[in-house]
Every structure is written in structure tokens, then in C-alpha cells.
Residue frames as qw, qx, qy, qz and C-alpha x, y, z in Angstrom:
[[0.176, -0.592, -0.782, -0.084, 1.78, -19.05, -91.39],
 [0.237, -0.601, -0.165, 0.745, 2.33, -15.96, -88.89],
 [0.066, -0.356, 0.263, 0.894, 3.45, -13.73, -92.16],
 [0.130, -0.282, -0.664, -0.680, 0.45, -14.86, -94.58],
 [0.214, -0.712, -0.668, 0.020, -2.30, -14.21, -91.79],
 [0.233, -0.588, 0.018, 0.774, -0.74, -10.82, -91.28],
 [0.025, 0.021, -0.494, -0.869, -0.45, -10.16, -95.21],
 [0.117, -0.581, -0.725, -0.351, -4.63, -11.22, -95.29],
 [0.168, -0.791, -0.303, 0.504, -5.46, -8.94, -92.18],
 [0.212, -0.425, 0.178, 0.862, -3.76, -6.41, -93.87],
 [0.082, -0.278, -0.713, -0.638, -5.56, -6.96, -97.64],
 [0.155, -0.566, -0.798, 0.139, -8.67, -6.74, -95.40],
 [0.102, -0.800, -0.252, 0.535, -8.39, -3.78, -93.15],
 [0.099, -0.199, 0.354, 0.908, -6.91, -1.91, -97.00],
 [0.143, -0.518, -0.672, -0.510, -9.98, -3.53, -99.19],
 [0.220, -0.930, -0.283, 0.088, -13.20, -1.87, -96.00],
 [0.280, -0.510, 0.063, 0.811, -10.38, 0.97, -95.61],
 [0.227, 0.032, 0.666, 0.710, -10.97, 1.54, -99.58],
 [0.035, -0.494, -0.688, -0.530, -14.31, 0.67, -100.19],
 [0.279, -0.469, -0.598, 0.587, -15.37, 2.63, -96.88],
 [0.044, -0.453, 0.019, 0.890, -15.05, 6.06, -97.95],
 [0.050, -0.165, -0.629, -0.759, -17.72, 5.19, -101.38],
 [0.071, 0.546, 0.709, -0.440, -20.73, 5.56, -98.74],
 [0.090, -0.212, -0.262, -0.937, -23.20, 7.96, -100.14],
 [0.015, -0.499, -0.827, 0.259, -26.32, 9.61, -98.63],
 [0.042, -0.787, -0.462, -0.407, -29.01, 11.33, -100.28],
 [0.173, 0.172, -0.326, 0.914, -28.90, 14.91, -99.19],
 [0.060, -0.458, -0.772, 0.437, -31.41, 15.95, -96.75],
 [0.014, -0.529, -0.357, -0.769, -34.71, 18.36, -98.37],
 [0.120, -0.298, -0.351, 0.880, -35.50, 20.93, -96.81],
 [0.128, 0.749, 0.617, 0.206, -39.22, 22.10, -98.05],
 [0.307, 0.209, -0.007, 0.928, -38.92, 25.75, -98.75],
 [0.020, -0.365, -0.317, 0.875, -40.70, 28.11, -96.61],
 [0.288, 0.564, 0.686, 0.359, -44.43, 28.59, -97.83],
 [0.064, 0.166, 0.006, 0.984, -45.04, 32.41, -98.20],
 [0.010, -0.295, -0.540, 0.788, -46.82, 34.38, -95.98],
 [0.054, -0.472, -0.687, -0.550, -50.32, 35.27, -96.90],
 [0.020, -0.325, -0.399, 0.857, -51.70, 38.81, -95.67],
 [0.010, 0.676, 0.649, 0.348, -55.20, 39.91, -95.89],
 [0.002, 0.140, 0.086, 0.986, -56.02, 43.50, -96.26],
 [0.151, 0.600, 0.641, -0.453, -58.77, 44.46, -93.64],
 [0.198, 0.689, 0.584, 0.380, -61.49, 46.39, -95.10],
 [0.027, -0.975, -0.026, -0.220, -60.82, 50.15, -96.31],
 [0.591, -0.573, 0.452, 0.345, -57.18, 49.19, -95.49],
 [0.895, 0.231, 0.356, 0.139, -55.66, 49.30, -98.93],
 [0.277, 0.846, -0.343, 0.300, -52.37, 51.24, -98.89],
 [0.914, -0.336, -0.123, 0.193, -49.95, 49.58, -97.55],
 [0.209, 0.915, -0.237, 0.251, -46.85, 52.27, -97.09],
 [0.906, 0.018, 0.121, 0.406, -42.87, 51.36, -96.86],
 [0.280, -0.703, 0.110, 0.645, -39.96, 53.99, -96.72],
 [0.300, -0.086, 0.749, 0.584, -39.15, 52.97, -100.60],
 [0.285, -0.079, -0.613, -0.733, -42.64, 53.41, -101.73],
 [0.596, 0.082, 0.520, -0.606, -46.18, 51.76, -101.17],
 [0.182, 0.095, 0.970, 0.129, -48.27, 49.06, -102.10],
 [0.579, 0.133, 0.043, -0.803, -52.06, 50.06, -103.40],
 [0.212, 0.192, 0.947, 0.143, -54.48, 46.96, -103.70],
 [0.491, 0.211, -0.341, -0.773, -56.64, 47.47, -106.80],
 [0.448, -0.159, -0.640, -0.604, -60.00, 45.66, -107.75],
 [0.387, -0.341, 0.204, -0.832, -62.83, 44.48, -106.36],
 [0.351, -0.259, 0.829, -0.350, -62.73, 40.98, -105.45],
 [0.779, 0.289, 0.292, -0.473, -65.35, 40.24, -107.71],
 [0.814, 0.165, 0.515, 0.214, -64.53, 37.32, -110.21],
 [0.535, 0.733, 0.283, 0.310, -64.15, 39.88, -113.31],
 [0.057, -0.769, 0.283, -0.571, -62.04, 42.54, -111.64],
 [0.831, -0.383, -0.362, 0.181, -60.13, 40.28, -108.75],
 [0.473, -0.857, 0.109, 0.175, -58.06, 41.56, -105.87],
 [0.803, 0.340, -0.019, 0.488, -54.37, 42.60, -106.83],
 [0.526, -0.659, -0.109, 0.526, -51.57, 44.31, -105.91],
 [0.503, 0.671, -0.057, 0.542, -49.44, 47.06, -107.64],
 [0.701, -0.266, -0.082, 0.656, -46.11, 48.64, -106.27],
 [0.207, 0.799, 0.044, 0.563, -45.51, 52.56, -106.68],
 [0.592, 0.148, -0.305, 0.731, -41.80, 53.66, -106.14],
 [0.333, -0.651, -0.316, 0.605, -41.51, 56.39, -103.70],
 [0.085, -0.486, 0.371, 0.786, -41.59, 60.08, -105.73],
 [0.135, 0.047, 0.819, 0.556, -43.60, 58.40, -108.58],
 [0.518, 0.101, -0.084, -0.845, -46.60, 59.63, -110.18],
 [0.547, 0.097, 0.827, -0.084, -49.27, 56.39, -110.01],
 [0.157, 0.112, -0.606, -0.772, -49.93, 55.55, -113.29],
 [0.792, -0.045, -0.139, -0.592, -53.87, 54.73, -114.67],
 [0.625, -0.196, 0.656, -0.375, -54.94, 51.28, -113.40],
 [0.231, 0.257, -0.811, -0.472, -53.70, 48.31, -115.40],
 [0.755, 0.001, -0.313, -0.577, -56.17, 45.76, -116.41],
 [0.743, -0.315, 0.505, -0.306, -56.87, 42.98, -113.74],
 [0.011, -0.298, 0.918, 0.260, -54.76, 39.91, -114.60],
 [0.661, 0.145, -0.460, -0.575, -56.70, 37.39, -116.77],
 [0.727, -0.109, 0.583, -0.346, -58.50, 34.33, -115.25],
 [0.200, 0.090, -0.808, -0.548, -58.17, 31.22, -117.25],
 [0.662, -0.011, 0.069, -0.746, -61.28, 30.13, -118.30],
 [0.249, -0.062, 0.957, -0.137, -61.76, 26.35, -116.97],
 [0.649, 0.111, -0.326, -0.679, -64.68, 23.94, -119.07]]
């Protein structure tokens, strides 16, 4: 009696010893960091950096919106590209 309540204890504590270790939990998200959002006071619109500068081009107006453009350090600025396209919502 002793040697078969010993051999179950033993099946037990192997079977939760076994099935223990198949836990799983969902990893934990982390929401990613929303990006900073800097407004350019008025007649502020060089924004200068050892590497280069920023220049904000257009004029805020629906047809010609606000935008940025990057020019390397040493670089001639090229002509002003054409304000990114708006889609047109109906």
C-alpha cells in the first residue's frame, strides 16, 4: 500500500512538474513613443544643426502647405520642390 501511494505521489508531482513549464503569457505591448510635434514660431524658419539645416517651405495655405526640406551642410539649396499633394476627399 506504502509503495503504490508513493509510486502515485510520484506520477503526480512528474505529470504538474511536466505540464508546469507549458504556461504561456502574452508578451507585454509597449505603445511606441508618439513623435514629438514642433511648431515653428513666426519668421523662425531655419532651423540649423552641425550636419546641415532644416528650411520650412510654403505657406500654410491649403494649396502650398507647410513642409520641411533638409540641406546637407556645404550644399548648394536646390529650387523649391513642389508642395506634397493633398488628396482630394468627396
Amino acid at each position: 500500500m506504502k509503495n503504490r501511494l508513493f509510486v502515485a505521489s510520484l506520477l503526480a508531482l512528474s505529470g504538474a512538474t511536466a505540464l508546469g513549464g507549458c504556461a504561456y503569457t502574452e508578451p507585454a505591448v509597449v505603445p511606441a513613443a508618439s513623435p514629438t510635434v514642433v511648431v515653428a514660431p513666426t519668421g523662425e524658419r531655419v532651423v540649423t544643426y552641425p550636419e546641415g539645416r532644416y528650411e520650412l517651405r510654403g505657406d500654410g495655405s491649403v494649396a502650398s502647405p507647410y513642409y520641411w526640406v533638409w540641406i546637407p551642410r556645404g550644399a548648394t539649396p536646390p529650387s523649391p520642390p513642389p508642395p506634397p499633394r493633398r488628396l482630394q476627399t468627396q
